[in-house]
PDB file of N, H, CA, C and O in Angstrom:
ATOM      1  N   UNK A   1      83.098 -67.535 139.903  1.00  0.00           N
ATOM      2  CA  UNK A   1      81.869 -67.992 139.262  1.00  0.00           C
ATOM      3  C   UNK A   1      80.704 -68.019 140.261  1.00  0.00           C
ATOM      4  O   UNK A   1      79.574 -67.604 140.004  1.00  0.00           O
ATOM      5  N   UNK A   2      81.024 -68.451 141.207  1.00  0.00           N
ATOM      6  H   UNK A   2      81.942 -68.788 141.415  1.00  0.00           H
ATOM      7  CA  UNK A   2      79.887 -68.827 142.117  1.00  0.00           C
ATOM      8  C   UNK A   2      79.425 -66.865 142.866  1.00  0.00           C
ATOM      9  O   UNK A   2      78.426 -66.535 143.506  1.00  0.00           O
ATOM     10  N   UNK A   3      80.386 -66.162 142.507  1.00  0.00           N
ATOM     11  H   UNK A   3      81.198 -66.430 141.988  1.00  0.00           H
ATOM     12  CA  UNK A   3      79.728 -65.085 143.127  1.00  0.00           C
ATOM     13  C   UNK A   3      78.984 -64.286 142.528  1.00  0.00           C
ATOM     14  O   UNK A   3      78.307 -63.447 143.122  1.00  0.00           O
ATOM     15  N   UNK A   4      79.007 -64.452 141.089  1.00  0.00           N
ATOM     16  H   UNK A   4      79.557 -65.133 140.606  1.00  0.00           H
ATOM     17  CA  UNK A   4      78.377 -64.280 139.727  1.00  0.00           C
ATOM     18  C   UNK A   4      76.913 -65.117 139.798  1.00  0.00           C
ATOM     19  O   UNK A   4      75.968 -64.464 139.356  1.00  0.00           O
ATOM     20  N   UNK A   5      76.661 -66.173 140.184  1.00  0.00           N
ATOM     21  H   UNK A   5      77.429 -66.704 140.543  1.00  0.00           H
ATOM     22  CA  UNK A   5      75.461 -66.709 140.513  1.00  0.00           C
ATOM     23  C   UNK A   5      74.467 -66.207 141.723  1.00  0.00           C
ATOM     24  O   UNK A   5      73.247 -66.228 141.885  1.00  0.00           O
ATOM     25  N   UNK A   6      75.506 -65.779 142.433  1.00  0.00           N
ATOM     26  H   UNK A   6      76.497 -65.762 142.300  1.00  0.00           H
ATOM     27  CA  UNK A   6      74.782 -65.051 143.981  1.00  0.00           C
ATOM     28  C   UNK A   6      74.473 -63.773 143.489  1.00  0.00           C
ATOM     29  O   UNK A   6      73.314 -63.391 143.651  1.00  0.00           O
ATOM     30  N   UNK A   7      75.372 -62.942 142.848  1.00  0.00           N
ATOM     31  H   UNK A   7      76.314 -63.253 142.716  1.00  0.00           H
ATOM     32  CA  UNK A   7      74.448 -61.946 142.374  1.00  0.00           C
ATOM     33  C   UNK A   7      74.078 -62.011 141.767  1.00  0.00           C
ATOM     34  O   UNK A   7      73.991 -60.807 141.529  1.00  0.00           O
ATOM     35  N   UNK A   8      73.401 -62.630 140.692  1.00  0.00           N
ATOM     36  H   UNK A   8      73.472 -63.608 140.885  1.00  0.00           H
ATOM     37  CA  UNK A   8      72.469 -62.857 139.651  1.00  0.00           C
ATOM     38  C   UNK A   8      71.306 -62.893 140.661  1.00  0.00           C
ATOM     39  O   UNK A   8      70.382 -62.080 140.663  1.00  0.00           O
ATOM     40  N   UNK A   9      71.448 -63.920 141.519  1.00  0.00           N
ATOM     41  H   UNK A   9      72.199 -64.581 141.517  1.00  0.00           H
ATOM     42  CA  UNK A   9      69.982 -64.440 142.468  1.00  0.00           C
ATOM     43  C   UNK A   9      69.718 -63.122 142.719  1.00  0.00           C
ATOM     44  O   UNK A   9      69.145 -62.360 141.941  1.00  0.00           O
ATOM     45  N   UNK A  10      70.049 -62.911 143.581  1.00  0.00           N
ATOM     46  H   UNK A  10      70.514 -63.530 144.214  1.00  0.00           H
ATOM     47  CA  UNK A  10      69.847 -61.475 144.228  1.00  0.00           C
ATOM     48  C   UNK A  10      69.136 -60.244 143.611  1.00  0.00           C
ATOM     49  O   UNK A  10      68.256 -59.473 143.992  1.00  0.00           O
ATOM     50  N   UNK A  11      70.016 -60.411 142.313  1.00  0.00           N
ATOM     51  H   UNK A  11      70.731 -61.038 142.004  1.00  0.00           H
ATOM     52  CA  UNK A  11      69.545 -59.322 141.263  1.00  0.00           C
ATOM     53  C   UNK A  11      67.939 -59.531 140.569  1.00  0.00           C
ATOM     54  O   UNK A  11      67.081 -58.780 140.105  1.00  0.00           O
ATOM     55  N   UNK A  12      68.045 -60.547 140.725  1.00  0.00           N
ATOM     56  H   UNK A  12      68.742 -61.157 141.102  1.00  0.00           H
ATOM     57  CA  UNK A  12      66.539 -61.034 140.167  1.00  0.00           C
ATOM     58  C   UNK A  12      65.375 -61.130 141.140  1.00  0.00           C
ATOM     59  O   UNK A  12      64.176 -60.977 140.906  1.00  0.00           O
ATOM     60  N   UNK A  13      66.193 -61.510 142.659  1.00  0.00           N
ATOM     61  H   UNK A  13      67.167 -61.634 142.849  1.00  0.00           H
ATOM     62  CA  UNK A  13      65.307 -61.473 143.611  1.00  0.00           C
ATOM     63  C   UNK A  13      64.561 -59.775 144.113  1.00  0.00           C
ATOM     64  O   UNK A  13      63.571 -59.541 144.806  1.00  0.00           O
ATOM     65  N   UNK A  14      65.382 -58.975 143.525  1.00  0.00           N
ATOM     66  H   UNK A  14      66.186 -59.166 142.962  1.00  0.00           H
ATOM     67  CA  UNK A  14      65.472 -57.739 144.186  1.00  0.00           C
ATOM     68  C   UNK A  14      64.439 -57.110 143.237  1.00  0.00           C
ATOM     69  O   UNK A  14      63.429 -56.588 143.710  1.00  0.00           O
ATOM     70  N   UNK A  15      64.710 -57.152 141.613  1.00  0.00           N
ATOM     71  H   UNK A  15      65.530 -57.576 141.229  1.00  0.00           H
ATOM     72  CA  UNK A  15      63.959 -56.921 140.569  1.00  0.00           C
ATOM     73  C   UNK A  15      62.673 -57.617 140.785  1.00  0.00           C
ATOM     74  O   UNK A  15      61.791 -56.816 140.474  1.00  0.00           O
ATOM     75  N   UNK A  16      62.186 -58.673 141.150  1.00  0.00           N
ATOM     76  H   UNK A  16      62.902 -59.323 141.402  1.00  0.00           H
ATOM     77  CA  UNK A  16      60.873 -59.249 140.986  1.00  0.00           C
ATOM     78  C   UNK A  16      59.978 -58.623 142.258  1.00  0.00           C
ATOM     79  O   UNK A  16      58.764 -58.528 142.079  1.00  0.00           O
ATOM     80  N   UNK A  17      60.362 -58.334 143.122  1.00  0.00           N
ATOM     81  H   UNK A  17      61.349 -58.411 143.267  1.00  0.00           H
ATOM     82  CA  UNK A  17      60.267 -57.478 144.336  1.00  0.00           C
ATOM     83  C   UNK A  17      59.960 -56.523 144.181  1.00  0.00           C
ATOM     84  O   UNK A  17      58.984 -56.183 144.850  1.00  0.00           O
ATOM     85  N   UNK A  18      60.514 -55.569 143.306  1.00  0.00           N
ATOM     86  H   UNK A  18      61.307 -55.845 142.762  1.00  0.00           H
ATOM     87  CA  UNK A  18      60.048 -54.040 143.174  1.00  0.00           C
ATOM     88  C   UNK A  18      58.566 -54.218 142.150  1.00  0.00           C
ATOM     89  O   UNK A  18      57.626 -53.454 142.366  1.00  0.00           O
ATOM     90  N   UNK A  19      58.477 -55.153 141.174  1.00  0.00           N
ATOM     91  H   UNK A  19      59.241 -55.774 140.998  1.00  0.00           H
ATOM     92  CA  UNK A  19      57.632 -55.554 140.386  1.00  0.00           C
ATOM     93  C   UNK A  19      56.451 -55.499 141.123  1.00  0.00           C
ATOM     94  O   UNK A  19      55.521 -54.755 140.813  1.00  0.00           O
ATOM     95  N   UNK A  20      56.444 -55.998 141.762  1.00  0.00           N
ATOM     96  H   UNK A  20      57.200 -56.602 142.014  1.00  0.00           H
ATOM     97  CA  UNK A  20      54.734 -56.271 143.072  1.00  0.00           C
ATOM     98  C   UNK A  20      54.680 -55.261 144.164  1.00  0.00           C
ATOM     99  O   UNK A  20      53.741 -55.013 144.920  1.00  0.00           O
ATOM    100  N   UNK A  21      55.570 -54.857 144.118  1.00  0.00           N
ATOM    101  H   UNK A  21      56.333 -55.059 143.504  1.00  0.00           H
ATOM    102  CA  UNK A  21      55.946 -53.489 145.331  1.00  0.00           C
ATOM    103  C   UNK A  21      55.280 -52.108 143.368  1.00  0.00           C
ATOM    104  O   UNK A  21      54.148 -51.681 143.594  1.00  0.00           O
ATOM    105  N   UNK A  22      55.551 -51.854 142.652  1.00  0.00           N
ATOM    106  H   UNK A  22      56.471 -52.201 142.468  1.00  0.00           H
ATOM    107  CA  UNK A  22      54.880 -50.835 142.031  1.00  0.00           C
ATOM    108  C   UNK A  22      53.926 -50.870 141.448  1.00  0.00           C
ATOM    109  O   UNK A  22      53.520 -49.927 140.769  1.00  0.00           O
ATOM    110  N   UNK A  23      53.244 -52.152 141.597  1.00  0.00           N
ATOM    111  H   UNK A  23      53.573 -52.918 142.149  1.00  0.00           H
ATOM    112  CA  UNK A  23      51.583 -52.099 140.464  1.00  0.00           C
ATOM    113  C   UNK A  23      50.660 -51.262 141.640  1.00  0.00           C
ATOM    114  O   UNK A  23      50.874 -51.037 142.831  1.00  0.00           O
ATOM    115  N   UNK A  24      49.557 -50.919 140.748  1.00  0.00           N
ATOM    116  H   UNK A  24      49.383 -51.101 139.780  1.00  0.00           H
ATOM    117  CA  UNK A  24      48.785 -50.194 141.341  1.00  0.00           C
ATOM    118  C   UNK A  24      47.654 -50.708 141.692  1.00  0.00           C
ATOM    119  O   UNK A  24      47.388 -51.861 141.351  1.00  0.00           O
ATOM    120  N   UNK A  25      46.769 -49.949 142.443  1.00  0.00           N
ATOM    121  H   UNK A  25      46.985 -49.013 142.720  1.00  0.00           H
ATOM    122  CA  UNK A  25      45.932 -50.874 142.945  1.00  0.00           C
ATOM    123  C   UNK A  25      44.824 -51.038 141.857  1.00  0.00           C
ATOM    124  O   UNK A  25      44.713 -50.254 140.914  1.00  0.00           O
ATOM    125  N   UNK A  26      43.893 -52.278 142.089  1.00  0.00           N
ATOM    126  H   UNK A  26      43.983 -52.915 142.855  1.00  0.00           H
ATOM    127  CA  UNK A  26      43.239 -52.417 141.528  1.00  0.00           C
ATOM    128  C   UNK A  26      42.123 -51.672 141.532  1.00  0.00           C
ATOM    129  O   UNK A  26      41.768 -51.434 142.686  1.00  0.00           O
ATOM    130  N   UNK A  27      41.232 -51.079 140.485  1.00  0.00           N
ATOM    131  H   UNK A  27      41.520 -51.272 139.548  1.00  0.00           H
ATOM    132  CA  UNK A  27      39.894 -50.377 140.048  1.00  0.00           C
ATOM    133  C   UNK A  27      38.668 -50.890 141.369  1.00  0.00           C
ATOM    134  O   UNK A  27      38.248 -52.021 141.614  1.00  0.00           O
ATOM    135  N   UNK A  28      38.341 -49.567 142.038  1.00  0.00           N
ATOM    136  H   UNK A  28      38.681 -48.648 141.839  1.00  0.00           H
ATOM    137  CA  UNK A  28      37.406 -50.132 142.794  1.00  0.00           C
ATOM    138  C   UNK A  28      35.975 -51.068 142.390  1.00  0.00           C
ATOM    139  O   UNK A  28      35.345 -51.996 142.897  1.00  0.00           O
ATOM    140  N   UNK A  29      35.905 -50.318 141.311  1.00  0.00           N
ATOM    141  H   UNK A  29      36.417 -49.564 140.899  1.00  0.00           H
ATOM    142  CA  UNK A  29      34.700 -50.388 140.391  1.00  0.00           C
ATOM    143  C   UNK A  29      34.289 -52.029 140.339  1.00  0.00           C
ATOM    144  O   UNK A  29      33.410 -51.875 139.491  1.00  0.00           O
ATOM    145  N   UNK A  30      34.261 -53.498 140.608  1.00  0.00           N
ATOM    146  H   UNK A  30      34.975 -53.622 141.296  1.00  0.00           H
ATOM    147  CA  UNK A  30      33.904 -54.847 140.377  1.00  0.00           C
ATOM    148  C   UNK A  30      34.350 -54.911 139.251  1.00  0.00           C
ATOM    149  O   UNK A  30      35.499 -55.270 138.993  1.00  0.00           O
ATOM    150  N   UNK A  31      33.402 -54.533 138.331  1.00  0.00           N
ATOM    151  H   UNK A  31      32.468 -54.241 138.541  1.00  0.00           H
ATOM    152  CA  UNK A  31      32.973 -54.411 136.857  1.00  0.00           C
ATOM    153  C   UNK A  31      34.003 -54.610 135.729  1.00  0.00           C
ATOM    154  O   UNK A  31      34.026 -55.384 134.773  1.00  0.00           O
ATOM    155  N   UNK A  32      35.186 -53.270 136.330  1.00  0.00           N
ATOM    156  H   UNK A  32      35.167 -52.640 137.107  1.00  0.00           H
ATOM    157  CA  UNK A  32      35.821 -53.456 135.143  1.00  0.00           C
ATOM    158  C   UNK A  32      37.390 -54.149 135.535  1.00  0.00           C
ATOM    159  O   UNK A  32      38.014 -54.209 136.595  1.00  0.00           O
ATOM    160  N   UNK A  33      37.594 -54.479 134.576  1.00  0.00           N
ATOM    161  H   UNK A  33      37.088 -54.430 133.715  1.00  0.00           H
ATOM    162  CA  UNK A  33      38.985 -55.250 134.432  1.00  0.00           C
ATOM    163  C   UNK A  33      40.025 -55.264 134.712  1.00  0.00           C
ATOM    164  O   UNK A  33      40.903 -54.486 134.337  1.00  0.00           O
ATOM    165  N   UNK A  34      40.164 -56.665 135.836  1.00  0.00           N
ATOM    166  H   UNK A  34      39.451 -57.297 136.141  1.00  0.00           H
ATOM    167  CA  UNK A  34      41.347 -56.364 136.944  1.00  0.00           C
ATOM    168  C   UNK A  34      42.520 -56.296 136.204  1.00  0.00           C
ATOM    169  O   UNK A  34      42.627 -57.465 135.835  1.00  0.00           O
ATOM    170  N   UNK A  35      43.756 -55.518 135.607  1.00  0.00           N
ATOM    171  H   UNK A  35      43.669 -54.568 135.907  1.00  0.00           H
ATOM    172  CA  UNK A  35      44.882 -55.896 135.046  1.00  0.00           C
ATOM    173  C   UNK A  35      45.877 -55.348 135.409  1.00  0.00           C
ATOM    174  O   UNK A  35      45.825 -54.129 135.574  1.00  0.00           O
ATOM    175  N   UNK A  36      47.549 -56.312 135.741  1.00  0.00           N
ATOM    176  H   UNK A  36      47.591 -57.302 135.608  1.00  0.00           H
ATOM    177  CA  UNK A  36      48.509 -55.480 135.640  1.00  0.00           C
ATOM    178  C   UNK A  36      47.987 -54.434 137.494  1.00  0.00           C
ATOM    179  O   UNK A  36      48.235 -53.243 137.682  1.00  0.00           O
ATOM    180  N   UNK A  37      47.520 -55.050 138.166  1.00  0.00           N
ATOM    181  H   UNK A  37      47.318 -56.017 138.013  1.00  0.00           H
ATOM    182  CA  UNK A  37      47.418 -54.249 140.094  1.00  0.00           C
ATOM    183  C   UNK A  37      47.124 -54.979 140.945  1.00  0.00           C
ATOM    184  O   UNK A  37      46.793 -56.087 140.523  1.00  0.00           O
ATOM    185  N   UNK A  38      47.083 -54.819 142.328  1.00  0.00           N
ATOM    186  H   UNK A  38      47.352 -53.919 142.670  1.00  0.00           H
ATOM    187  CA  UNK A  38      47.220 -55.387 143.242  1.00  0.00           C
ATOM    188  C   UNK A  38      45.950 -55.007 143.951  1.00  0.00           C
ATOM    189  O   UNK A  38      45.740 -53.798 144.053  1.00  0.00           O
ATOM    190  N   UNK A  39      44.967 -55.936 144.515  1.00  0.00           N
ATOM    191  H   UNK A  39      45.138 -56.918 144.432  1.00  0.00           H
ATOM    192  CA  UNK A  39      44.168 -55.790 144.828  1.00  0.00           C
ATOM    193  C   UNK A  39      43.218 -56.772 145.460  1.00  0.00           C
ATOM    194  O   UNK A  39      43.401 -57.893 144.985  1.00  0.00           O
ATOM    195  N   UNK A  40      42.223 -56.737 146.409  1.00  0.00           N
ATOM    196  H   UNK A  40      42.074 -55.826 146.795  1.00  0.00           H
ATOM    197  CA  UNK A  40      41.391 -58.034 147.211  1.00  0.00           C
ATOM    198  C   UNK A  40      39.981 -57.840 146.690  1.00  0.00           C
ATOM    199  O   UNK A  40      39.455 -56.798 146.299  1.00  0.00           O
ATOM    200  N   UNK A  41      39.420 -59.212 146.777  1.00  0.00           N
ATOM    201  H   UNK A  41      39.846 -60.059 147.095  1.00  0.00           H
ATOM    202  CA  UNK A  41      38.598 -59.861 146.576  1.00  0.00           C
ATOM    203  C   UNK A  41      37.708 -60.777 147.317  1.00  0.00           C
ATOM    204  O   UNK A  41      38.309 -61.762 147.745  1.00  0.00           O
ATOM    205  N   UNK A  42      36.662 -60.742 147.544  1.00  0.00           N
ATOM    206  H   UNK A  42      36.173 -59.942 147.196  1.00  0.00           H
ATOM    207  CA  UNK A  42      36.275 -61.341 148.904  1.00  0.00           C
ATOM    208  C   UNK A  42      34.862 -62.605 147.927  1.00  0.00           C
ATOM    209  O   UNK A  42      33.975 -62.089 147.246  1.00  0.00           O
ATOM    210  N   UNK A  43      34.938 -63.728 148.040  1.00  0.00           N
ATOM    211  H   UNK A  43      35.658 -64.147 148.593  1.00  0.00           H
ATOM    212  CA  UNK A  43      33.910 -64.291 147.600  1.00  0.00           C
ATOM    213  C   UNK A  43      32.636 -64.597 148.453  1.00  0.00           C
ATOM    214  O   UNK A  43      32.955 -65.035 149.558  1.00  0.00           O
ATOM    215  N   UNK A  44      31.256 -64.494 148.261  1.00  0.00           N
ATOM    216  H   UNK A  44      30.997 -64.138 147.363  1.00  0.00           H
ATOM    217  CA  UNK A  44      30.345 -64.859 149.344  1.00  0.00           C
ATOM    218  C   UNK A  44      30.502 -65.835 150.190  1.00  0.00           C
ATOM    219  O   UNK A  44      30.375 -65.827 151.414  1.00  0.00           O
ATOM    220  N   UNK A  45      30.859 -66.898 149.288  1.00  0.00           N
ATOM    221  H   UNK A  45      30.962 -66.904 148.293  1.00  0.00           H
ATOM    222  CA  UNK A  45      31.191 -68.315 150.620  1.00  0.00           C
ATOM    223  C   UNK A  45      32.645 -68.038 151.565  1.00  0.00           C
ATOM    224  O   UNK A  45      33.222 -68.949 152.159  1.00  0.00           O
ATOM    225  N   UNK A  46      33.044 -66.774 151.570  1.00  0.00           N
ATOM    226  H   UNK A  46      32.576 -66.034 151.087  1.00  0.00           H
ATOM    227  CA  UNK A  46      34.287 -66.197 152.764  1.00  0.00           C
ATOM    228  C   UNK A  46      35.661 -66.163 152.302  1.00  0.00           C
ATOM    229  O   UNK A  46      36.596 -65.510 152.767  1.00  0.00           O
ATOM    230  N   UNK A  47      35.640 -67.309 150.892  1.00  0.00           N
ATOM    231  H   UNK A  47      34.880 -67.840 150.515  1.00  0.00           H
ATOM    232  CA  UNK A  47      36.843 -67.273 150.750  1.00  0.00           C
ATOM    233  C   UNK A  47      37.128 -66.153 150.528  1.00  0.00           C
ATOM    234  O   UNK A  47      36.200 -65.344 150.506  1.00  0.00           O
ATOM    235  N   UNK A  48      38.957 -65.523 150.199  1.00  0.00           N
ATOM    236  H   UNK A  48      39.710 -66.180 150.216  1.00  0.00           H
ATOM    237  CA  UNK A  48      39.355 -64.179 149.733  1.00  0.00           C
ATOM    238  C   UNK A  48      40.181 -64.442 149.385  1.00  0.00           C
ATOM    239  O   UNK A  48      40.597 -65.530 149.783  1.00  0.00           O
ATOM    240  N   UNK A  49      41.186 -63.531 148.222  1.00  0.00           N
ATOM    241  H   UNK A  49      40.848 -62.647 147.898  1.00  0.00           H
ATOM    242  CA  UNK A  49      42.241 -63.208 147.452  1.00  0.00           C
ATOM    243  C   UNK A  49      42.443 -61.819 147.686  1.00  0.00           C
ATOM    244  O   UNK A  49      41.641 -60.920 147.434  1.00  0.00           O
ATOM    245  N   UNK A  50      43.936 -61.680 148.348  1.00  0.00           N
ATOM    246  H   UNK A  50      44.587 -62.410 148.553  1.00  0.00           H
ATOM    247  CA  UNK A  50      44.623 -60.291 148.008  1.00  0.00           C
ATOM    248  C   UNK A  50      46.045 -60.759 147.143  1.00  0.00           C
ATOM    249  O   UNK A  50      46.446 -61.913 147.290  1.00  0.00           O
ATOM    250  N   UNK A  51      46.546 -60.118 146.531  1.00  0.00           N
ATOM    251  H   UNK A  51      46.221 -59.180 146.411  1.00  0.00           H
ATOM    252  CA  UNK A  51      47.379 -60.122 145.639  1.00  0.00           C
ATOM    253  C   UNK A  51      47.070 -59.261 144.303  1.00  0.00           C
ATOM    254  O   UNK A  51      46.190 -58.427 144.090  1.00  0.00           O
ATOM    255  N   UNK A  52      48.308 -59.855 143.322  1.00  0.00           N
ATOM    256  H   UNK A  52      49.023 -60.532 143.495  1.00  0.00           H
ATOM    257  CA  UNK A  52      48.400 -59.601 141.913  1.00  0.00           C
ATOM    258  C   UNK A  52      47.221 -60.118 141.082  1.00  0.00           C
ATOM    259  O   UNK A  52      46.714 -61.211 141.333  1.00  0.00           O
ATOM    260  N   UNK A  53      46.856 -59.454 140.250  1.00  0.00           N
ATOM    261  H   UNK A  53      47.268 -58.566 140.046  1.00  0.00           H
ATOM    262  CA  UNK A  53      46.032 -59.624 139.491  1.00  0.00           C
ATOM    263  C   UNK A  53      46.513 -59.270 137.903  1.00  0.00           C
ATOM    264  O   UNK A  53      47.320 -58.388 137.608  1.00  0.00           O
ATOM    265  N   UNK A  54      45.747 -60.270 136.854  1.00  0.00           N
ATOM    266  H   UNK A  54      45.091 -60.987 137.094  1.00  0.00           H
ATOM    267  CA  UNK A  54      46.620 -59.602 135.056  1.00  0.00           C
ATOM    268  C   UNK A  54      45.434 -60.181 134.358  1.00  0.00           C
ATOM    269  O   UNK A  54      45.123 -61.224 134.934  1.00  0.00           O
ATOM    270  N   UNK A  55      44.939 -60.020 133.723  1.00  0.00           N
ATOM    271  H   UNK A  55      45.192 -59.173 133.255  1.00  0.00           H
ATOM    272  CA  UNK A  55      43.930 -59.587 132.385  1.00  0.00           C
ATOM    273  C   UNK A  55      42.616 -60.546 133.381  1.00  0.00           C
ATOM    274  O   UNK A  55      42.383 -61.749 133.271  1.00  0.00           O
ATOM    275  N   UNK A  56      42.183 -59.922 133.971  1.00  0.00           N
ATOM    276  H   UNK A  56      42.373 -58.944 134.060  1.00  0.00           H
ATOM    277  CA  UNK A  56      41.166 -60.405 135.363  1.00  0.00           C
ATOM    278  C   UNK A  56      41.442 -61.828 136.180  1.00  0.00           C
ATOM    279  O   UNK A  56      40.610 -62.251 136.982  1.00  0.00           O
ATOM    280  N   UNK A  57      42.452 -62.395 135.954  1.00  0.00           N
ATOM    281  H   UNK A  57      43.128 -62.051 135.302  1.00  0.00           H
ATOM    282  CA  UNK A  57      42.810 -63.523 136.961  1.00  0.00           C
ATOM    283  C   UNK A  57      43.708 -63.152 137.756  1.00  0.00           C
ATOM    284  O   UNK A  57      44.542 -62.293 137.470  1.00  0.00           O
ATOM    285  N   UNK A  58      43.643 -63.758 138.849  1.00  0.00           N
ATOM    286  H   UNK A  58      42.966 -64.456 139.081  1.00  0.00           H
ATOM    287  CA  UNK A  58      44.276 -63.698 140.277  1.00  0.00           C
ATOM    288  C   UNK A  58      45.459 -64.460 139.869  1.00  0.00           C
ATOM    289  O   UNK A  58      45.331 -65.380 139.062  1.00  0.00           O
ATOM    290  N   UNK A  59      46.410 -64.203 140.279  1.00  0.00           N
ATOM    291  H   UNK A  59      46.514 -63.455 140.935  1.00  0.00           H
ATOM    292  CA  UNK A  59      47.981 -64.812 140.107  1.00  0.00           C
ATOM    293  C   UNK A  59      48.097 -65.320 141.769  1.00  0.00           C
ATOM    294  O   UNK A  59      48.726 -64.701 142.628  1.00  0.00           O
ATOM    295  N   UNK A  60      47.355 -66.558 141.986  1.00  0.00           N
ATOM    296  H   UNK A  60      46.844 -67.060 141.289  1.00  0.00           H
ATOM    297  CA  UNK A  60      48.219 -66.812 143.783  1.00  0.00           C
ATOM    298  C   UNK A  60      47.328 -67.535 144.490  1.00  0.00           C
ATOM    299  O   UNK A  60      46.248 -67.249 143.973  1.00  0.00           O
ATOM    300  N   UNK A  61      47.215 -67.987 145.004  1.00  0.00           N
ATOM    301  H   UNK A  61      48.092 -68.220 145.424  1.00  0.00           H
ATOM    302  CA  UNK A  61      46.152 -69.082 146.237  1.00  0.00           C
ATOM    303  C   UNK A  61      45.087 -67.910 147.169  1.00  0.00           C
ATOM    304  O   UNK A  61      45.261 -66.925 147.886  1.00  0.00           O
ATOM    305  N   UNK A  62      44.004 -68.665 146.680  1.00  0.00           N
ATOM    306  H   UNK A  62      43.863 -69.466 146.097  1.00  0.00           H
ATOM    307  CA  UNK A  62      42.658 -67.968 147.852  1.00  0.00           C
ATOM    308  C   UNK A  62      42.796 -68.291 149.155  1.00  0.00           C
ATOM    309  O   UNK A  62      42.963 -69.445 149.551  1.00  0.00           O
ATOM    310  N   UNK A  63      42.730 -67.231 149.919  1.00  0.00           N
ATOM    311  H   UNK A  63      42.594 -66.294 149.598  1.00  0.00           H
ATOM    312  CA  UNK A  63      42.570 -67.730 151.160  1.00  0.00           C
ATOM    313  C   UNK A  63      41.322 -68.134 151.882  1.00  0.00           C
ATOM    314  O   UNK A  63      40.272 -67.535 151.652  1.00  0.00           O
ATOM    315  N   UNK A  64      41.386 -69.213 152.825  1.00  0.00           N
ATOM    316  H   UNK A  64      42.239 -69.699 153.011  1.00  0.00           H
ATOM    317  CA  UNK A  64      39.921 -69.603 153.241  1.00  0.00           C
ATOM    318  C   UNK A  64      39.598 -69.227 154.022  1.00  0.00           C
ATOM    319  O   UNK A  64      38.458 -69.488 154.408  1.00  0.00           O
TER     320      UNK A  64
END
C-alpha cells in the first residue's frame, strides 16, 4: 500500500512539472491576454512577476 502512495506522489509530482515546463510563453504584445503561458511582468514601483499566468492573472507571489 504504502508503495502505491509513493508512486502516486511522484506520478503527480512528475505530471504537474511537465505542466509548467510546456506552456508557452506569454504574448509580447501588453495588451492582449495573458492565458494558459509563462511569462514576466515588471510593475513601475519595481515590483515583478515571472511565472504562470491564466485568463490575465498571475498564479504566484510578486517579487519585490
Amino acid at each position: 500500500m504504502q508503495k502505491i502512495v509513493v508512486l502516486s506522489l511522484y506520478l503527480l509530482l512528475l505530471f504537474s512539472a511537465s505542466l509548467s515546463w510546456g506552456l508557452s510563453p506569454c504574448p509580447s504584445d501588453k495588451e492582449a491576454v495573458w492565458t494558459n503561458c509563462y511569462g514576466t511582468n515588471t510593475w513601475p514601483d519595481g515590483r515583478k512577476y515571472v511565472g504562470e499566468w491564466k485568463d490575465d492573472e498571475f498564479l504566484g507571489e510578486i517579487n519585490d
